[in-house]
C-alpha positions as CSV (number, residue, x, y, z in Angstrom):
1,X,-64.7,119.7,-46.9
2,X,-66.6,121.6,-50.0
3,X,-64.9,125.5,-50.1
4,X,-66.8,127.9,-49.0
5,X,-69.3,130.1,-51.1
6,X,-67.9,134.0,-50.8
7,X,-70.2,136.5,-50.3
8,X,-71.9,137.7,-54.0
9,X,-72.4,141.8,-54.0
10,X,-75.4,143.1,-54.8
11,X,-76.3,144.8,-58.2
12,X,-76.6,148.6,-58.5
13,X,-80.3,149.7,-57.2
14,X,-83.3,150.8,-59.8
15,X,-82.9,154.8,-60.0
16,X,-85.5,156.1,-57.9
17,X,-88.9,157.0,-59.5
18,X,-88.7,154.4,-62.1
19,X,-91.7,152.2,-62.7
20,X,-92.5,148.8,-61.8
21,X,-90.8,146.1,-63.6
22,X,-93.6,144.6,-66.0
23,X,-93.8,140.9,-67.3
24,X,-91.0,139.8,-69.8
25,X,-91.9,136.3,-69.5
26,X,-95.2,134.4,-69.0
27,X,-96.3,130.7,-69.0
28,X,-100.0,129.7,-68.9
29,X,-101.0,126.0,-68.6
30,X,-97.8,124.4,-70.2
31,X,-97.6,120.7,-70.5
32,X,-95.2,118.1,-71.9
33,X,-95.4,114.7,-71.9
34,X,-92.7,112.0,-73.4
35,X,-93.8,108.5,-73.5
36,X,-96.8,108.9,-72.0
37,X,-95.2,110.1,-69.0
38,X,-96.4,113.4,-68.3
39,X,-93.1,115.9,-67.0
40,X,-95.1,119.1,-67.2
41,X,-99.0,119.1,-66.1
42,X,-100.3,122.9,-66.1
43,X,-97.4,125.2,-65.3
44,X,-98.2,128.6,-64.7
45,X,-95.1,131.2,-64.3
46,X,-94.5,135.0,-64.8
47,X,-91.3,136.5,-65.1
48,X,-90.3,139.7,-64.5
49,X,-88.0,141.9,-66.6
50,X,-84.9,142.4,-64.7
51,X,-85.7,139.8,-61.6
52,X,-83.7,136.9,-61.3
53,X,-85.3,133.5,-60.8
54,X,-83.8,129.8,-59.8
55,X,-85.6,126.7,-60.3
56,X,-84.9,123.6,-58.6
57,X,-86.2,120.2,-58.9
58,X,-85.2,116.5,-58.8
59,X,-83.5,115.0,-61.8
60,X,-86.4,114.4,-64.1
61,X,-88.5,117.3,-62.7
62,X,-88.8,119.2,-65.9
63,X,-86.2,121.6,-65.3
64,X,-84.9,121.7,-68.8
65,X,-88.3,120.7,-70.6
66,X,-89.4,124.5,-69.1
67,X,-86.5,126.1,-69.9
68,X,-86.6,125.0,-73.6
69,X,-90.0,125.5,-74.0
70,X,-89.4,129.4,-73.2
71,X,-86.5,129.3,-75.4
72,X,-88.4,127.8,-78.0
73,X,-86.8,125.3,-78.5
74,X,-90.0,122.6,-77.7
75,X,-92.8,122.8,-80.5
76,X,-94.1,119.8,-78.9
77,X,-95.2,121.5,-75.4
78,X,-98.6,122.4,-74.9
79,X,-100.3,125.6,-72.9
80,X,-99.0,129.4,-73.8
81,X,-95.9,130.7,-73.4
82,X,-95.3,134.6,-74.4
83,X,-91.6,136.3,-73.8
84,X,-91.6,140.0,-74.8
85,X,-88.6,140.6,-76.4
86,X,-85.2,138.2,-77.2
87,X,-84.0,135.1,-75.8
88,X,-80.6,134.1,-75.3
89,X,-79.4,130.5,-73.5
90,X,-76.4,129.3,-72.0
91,X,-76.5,125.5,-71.6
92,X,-74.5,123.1,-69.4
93,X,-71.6,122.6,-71.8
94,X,-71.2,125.9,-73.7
95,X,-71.6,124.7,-77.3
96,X,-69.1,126.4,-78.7
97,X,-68.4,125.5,-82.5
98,X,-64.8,123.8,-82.5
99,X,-64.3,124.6,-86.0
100,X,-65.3,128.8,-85.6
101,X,-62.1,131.0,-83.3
102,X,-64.2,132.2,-80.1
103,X,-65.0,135.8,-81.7
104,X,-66.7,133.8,-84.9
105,X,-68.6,132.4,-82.5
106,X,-70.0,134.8,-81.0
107,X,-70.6,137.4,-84.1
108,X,-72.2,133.9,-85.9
109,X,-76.2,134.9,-86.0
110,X,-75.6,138.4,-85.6
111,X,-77.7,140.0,-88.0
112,X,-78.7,143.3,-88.7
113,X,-75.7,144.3,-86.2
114,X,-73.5,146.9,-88.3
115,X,-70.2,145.6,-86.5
116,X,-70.5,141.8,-85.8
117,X,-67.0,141.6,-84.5
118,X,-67.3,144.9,-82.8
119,X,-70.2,143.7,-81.1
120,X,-68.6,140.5,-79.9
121,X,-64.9,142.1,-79.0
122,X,-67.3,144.4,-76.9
123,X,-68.9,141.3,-74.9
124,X,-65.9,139.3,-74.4
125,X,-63.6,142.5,-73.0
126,X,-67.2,142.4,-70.2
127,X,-66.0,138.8,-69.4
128,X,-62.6,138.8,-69.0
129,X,-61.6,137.2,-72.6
130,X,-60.3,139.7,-75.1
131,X,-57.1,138.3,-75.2
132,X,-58.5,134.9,-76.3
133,X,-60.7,136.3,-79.5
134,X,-58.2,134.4,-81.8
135,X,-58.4,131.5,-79.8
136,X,-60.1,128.1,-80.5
137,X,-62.5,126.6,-78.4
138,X,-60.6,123.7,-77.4
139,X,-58.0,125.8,-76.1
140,X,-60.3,127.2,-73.3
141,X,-60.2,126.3,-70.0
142,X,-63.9,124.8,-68.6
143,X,-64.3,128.6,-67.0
144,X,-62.9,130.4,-70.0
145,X,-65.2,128.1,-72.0
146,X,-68.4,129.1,-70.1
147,X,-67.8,132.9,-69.9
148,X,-67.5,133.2,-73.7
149,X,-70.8,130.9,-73.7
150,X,-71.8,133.9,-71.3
151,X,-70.9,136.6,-74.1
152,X,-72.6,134.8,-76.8
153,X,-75.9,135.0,-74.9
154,X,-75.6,138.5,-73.8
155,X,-73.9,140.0,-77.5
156,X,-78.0,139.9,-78.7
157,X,-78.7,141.9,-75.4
158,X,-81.6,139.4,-74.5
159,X,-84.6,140.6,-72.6
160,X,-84.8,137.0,-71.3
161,X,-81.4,135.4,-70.1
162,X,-82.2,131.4,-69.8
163,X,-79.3,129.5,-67.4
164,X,-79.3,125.7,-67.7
165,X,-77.3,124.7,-65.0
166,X,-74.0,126.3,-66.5
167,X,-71.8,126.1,-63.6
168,X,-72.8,122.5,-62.7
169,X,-69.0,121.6,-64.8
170,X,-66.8,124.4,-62.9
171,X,-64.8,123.5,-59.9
172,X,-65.7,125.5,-56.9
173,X,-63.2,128.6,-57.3
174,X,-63.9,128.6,-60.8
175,X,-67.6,128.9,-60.4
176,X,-67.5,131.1,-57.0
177,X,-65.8,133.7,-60.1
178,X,-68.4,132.8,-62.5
179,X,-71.0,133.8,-60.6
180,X,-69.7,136.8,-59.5
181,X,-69.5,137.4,-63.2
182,X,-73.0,136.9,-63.9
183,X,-74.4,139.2,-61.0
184,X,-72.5,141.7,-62.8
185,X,-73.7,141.1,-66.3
186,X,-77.3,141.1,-65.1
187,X,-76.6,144.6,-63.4
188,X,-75.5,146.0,-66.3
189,X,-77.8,144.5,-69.1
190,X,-80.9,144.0,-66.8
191,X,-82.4,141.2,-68.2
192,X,-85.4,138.5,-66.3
193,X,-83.0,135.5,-65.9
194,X,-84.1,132.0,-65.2
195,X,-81.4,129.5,-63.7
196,X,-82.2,126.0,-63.5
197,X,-80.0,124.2,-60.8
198,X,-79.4,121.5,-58.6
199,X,-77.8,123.5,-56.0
200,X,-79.6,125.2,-53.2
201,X,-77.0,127.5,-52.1
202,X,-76.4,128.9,-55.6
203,X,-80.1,129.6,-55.9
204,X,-80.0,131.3,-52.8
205,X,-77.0,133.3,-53.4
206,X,-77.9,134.6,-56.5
207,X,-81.7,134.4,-56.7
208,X,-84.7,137.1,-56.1
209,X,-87.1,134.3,-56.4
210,X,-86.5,130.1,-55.9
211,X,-89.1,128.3,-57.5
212,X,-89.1,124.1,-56.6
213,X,-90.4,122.3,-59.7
214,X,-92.0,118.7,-58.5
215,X,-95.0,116.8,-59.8
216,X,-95.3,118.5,-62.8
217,X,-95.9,121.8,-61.1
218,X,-94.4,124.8,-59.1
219,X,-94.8,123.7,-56.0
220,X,-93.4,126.1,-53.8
221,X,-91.6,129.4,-54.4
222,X,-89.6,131.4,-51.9
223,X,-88.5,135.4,-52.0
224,X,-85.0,136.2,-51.1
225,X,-85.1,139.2,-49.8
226,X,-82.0,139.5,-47.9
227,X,-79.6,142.1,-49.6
228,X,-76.3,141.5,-50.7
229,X,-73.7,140.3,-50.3
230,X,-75.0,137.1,-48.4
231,X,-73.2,135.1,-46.5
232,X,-74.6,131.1,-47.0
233,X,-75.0,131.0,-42.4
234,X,-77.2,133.5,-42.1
235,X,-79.9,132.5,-40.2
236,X,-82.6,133.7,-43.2
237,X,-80.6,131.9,-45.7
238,X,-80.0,128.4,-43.2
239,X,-83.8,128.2,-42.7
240,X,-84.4,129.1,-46.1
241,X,-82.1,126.1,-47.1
242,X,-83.9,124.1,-44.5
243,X,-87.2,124.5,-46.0
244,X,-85.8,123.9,-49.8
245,X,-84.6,121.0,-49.0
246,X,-87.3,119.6,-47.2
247,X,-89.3,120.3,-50.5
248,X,-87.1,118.1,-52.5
249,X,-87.5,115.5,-50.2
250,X,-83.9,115.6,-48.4
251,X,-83.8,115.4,-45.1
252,X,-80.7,116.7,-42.3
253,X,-81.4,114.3,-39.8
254,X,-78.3,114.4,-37.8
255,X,-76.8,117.4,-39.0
256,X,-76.4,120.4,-37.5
């Protein structure tokens, strides 16, 4: 039997009186096609700075193709995509250089930062990993590995955080801590995140917003509004499940 997914807690509330949170990402029309197989056909998305968003979809969805064409990453998509302000990604396997020590890599790009390595020390005492700065990446372990991947992204203090299925390598306890982790880096930095993931749960643990990516469009999109900490059987999150998975074509016939 999988473990259990703990409770996540809630971020810190916006102080009262401040203003709505205004677009940091937008996508109008975007297309991709590889092969002649079209994966994206007239996406439309808006992101808001400081909301957190998952995106689900079957293998081959498109996923990824959206993410990198916000990251910038795709010169080949078509339609308009506009972020206001800086991007920062954290991929499935967290790309760290082998050859650079773990601070190097994070301070690597950094410019126009007066302290590079003060900068990065900074990011990885937020994560848990000052006492590996020295280290080498091959050293890490898989959760070690992913939370300095975590400090690299957030050293540039992004405006737009993109997730590509980052915890999809953790084992459960490792990843239950993980995303603890990143609940608490997005309280404290406040960025619009987009996490693309397989897992339903995770996107309704951690999500304000769960988009289901099929077709080439959004096809449906639900609001989580229940506060947290949430616990995975609450009724709101069960249906909310139930519904999900229907849209990606799964079907609980015989569960309970």
């Amino acid at each position: 039997m999988a473990p259990r997914l703990p409770d996540i807690l809630n971020p810190p509330e916006a102080p009262p009186g401040a203003p709505p949170r205004t677009p940091v990402a937008r996508i109008e029309g975007l297309t991709r096609a590889f092969a002649g197989r079209t994966v994206l056909d007239g996406v439309d998305l808006t992101i808001a700075r400081g909301e957190f968003v998952a995106m689900l979809g079957r293998s081959g969805s498109g996923k990824s193709t959206l993410l990198r064409a916000l990251a910038g990453l795709d010169d080949d998509a078509g339609g308009g995509v506009t972020v206001d302000g800086t991007v920062a990604v954290a991929f499935q396997e967290p790309r760290l250089i082998p050859w650079r020590r773990v601070i190097a890599n994070l301070a690597l790009g950094l410019r126009g930062v007066p302290d590079p390595r003060a900068a990065a020390l900074a990011a990885l005492a937020e994560v848990g990993l000052t006492e590996r700065a020295d280290a080498w990446p091959l050293t890490l372990s898989g959760g070690e590995a992913q939370r300095a991947s975590l400090a690299r992204a957030l050293v540039r203090e992004p405006d737009l955080l993109l997730l590509d299925e980052p915890f999809s390598a953790l084992d459960a306890l490792t990843r239950i801590a993980v995303h603890r982790l990143v609940l608490d880096l997005w309280a404290r930095h406040g960025p619009g995140i987009l996490l693309v993931t397989h897992d339903v749960d995770e996107a309704l643990l951690l999500a304000d917003r769960v988009l289901v990516l099929d077709g080439g469009r959004i096809a449906h999109e639900e609001q989580v509004t229940l506060p947290r900490p949430r616990h995975r059987d609450h009724p709101e999150l069960v249906a909310l499940r139930s519904t999900l998975l229907e849209r990606l074509g799964v079907t609980l016939e015989g569960t309970t």
